[in-house]
C-alpha positions in Angstrom: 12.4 9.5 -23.6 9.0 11.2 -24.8 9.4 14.0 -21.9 13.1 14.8 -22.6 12.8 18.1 -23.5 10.2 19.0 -20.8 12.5 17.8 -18.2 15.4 20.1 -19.5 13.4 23.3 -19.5 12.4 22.5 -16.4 15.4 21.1 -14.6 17.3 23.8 -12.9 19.4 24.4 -9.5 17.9 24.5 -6.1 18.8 28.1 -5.8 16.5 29.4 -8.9 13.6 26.8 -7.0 14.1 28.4 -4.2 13.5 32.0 -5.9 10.3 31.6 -6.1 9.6 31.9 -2.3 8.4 35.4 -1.8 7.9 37.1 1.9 4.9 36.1 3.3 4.3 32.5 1.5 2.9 29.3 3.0 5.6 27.0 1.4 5.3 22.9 1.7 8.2 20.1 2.3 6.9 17.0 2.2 6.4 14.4 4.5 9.1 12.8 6.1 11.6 10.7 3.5 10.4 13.5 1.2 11.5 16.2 3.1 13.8 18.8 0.8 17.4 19.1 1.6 19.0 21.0 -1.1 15.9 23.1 -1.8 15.6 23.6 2.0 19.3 24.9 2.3 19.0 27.0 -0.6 16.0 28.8 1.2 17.7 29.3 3.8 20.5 30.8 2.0 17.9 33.4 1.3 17.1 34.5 4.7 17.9 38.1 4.9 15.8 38.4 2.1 12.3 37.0 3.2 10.4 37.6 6.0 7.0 36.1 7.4 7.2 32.9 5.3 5.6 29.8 6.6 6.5 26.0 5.9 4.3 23.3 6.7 5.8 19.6 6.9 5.7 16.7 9.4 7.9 13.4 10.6 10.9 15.8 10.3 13.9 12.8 10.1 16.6 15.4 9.3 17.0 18.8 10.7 16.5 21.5 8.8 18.8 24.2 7.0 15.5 27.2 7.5 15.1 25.9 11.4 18.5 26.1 12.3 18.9 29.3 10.4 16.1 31.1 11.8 15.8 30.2 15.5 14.1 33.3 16.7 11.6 32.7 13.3 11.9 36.8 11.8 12.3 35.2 8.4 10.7 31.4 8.7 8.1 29.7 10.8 8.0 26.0 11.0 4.8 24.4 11.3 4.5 20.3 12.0 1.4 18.2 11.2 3.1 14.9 12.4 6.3 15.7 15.1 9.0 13.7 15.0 11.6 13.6 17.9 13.4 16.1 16.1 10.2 18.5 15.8 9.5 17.4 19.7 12.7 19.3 20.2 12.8 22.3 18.2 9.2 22.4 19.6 10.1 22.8 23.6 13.2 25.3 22.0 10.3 27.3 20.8 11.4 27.1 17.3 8.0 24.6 15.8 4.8 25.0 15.7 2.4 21.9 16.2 -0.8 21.8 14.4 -3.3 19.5 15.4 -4.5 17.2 12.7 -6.4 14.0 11.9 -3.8 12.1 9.9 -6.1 9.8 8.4 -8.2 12.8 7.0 -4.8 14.3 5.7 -5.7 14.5 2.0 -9.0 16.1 2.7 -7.7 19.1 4.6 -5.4 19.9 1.6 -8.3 19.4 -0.7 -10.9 20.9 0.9 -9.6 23.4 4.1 -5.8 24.1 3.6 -6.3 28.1 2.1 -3.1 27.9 0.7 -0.4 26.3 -0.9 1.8 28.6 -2.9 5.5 26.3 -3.3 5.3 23.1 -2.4 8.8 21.0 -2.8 8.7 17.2 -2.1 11.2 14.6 -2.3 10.5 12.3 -5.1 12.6 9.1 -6.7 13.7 10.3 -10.3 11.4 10.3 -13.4 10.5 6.9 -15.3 10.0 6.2 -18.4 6.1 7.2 -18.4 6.5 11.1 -17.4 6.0 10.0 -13.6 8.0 11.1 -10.2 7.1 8.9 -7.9 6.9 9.6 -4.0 8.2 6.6 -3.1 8.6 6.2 0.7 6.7 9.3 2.0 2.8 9.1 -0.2 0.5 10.2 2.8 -1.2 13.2 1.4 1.5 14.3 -1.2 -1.0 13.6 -4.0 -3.2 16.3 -3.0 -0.4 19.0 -1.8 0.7 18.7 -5.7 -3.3 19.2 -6.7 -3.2 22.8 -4.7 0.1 24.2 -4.7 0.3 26.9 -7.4 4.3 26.6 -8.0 5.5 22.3 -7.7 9.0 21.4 -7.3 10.4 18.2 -6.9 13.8 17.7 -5.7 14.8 13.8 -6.8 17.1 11.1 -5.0 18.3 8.1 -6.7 18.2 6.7 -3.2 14.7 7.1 -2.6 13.1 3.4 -3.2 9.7 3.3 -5.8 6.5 2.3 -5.1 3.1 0.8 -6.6 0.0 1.9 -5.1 -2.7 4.4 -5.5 -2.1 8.4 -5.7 2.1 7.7 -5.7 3.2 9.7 -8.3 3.0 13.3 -10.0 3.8 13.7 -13.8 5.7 16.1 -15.2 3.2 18.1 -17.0 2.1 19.0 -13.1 5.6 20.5 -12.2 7.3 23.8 -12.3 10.6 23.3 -11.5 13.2 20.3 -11.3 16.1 19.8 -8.8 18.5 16.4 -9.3 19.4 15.6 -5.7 21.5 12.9 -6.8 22.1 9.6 -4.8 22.7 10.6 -1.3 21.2 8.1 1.0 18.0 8.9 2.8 17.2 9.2 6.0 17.4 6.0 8.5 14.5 6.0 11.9 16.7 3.9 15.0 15.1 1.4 16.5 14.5 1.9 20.3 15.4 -1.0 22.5 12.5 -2.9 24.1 13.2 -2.4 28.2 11.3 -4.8 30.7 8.1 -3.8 29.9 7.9 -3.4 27.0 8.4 -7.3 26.7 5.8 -8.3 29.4 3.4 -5.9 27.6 4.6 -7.5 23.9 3.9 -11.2 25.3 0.1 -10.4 26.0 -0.5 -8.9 22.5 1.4 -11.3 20.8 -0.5 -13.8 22.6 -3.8 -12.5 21.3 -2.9 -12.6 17.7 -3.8 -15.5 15.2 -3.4 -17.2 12.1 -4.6 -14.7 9.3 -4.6 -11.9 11.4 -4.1 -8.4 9.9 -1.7 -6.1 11.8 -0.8 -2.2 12.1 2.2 -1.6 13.7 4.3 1.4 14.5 7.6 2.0 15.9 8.8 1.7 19.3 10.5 -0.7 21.6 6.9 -2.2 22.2 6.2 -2.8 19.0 9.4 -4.6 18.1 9.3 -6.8 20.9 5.8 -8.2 19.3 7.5 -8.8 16.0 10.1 -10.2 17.6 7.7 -12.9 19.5 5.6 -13.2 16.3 8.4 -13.8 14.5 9.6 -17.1 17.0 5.9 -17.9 17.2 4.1 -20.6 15.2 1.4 -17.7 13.5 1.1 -17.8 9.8 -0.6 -15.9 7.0 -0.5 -12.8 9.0 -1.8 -9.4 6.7 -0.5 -6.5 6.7 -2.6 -2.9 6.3 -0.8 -0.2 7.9 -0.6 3.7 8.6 3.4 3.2 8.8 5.8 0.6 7.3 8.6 -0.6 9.9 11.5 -2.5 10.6 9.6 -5.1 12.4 7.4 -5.7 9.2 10.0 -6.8 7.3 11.4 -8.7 10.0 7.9 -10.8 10.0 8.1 -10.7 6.0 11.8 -12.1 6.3 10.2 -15.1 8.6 7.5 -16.2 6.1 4.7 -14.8 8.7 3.0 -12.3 6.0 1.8 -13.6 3.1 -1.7 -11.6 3.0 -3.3 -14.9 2.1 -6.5 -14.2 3.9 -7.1 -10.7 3.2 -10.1 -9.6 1.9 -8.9 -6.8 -0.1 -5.2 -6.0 -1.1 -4.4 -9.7 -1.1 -1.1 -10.9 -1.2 0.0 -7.1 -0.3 1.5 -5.2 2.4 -0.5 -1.8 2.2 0.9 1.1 3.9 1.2 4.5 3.1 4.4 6.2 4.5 7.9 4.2 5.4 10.9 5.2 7.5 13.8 2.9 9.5 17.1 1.4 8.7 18.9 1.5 5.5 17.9 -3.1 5.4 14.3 -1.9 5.3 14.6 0.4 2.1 16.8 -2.7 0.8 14.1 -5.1 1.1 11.1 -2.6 0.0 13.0 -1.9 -3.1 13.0 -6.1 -3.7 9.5 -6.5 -2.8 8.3 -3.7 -4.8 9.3 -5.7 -8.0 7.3 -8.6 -6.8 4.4 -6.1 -6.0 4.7 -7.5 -2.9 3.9 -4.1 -1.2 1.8 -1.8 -2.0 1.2 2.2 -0.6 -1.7 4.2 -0.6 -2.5 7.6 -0.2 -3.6 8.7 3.8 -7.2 7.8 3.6 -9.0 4.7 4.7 -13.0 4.3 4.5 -13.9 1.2 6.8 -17.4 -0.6 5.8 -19.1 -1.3 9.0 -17.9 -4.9 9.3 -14.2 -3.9 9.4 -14.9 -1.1 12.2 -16.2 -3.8 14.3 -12.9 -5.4 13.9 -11.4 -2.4 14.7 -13.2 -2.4 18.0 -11.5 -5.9 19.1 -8.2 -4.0 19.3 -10.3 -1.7 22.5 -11.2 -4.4 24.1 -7.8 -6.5 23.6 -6.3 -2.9 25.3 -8.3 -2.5 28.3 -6.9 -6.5 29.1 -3.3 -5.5 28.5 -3.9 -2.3 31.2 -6.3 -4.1 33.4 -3.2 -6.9 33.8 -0.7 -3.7 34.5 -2.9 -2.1 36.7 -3.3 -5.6 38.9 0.3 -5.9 39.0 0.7 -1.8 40.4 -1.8 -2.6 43.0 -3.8 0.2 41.5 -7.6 0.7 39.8 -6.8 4.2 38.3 -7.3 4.2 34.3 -4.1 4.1 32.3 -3.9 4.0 28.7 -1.9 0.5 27.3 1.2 1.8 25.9 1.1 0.1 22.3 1.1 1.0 19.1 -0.1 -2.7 17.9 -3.2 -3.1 16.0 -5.0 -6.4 14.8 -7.9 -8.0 14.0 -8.6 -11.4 14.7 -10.8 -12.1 11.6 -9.6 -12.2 7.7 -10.6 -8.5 7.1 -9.1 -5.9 4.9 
């Protein structure tokens, strides 16, 4: 390979990586499936030795080795863009730090407000043949944490599947330091069951949804009951363009209900830009990537007005779905539809 000896000099153990966290840094892990383990326990390992240093991530799906370390947080804080359940608890245990963003604007803040980024360490699948480490599972706004960080590690896992998109991958003239993770399998997201309501809720979206629509869906029992329906329904040609990749996705790809035929852009292509579930989805992610059957992008959408006023159907579909709960309570007070399904009726995107 043309970047052989590049990769020696710079492949090393997660305990020299984590050396070069100093007292006082802000330090990023990436975004959930790209989260750090060995780096992570390594820095941790170091405790006694730092003090004051900060780590940003999100979508925790593992805990970590600093967290559990460091519960009173002398030596690290934790700081969570995007909680998970996990963060939700270290959160109420006083041991996380929420900060508010706007995901979609993700690669902005890093690129225009974040102050600092002095070690950033994501998870990435192993190098290719071009120079390239891509992020595989977890893009979001990892493309523009590697543009600011002033030292870049990358921890690689052979398990980690590979993706084709936009902003997926950092070469290795951009990195500092290289830590072979090996093939330990990645993290798996459950699947909540779908309770009572969740169905009678799932039956009135489902219901809304037609042939060539284009769907965002994220995880919950809700959601999965709407796959489930769409996936028993007669629908076809259903598109997908979508903050999260699911299960239920590639429940509806399995049942020949996506095929992205009437997409306007991305055609033939599931866009998304993060993943996380069972170990079946990263299976069939892996297979479809070869087709270029799915595609990521990085955490940033620009709508032309035509597709916002798509957008604005799913409003309208949500105030029926909570007008229809709130006749059944016997009650007028507002309430928010509990979904996490978004279409459009038209072709768009």
């Amino acid at each position: 390979m043309a970047y052989d000896q590049e990769y020696t000099r710079k492949l090393g153990s997660a305990e020299a990586a984590a050396a070069t966290v100093q007292s006082g840094d802000w330090v990023d892990y990436g975004f959930g499936l790209g989260q750090p383990d060995l780096f992570d326990r390594a820095l941790a390992a170091r405790r006694d030795a730092l003090r004051g240093v900060r780590i940003r991530s999100a979508l925790s799906l593992r805990p970590c080795a600093v967290s559990e370390c460091d519960p009173g947080g002398e030596h690290f804080l934790w700081f969570s863009w995007h909680v998970s359940g996990l963060d939700r608890s270290l959160h109420d245990a006083g041991c996380c730090n929420y900060v508010p963003m706007n995901f979609g604007e993700g690669p902005d803040y890093y690129r225009r407000f974040v102050d600092r980024v002095d070690v950033a360490c994501l998870k990435t699948c192993p190098m290719d043949e071009h120079g390239y480490f891509n992020f595989g599972g977890a893009v979001s706004y990892h493309k523009a944490v590697t543009e600011r960080a002033k030292t870049l590690i990358v921890e690689t896992c052979e398990s980690m599947p590979y993706v084709y998109g936009s902003q997926e991958a950092v070469h290795i003239s951009e990195v500092d330091h290289i830590i072979e993770g090996g093939a330990a399998p990645i993290p798996e997201l459950g699947n909540p069951h779908a309770t009572e309501i969740d169905h009678t809720v799932a039956g009135l979206i489902a219901a809304e949804i037609e042939d060539g629509a284009c769907l965002r869906i994220g995880i919950g029992g809700m959601p999965n009951a709407v796959c489930t329906l769409l996936c028993e329904s007669s629908v076809r040609d259903l598109g997908i363009h979508t903050e999260m990749l699911v299960d239920g996705m590639i429940d509806l790809w399995n049942a020949g209900k996506i095929t992205g035929a009437r997409k306007t852009i991305n055609r033939y292509q599931m866009v998304f830009t993060f993943a996380a579930g069972s170990r079946r989805h990263v299976g069939t992610s892996a297979h479809q990537r070869r087709r270029r059957a799915i595609a990521v992008r990085p955490r940033r959408l620009r709508l032309t007005r035509r597709q916002v006023g798509h957008l604005s159907m799913t409003s309208r579909m949500h105030a029926r779905v909570a007008s229809s709960r709130r006749s059944r309570r016997g009650t007028s007070s507002p309430r928010r539809a509990p979904t996490s399904c978004t279409w459009s009726r038209s072709t768009a995107w």
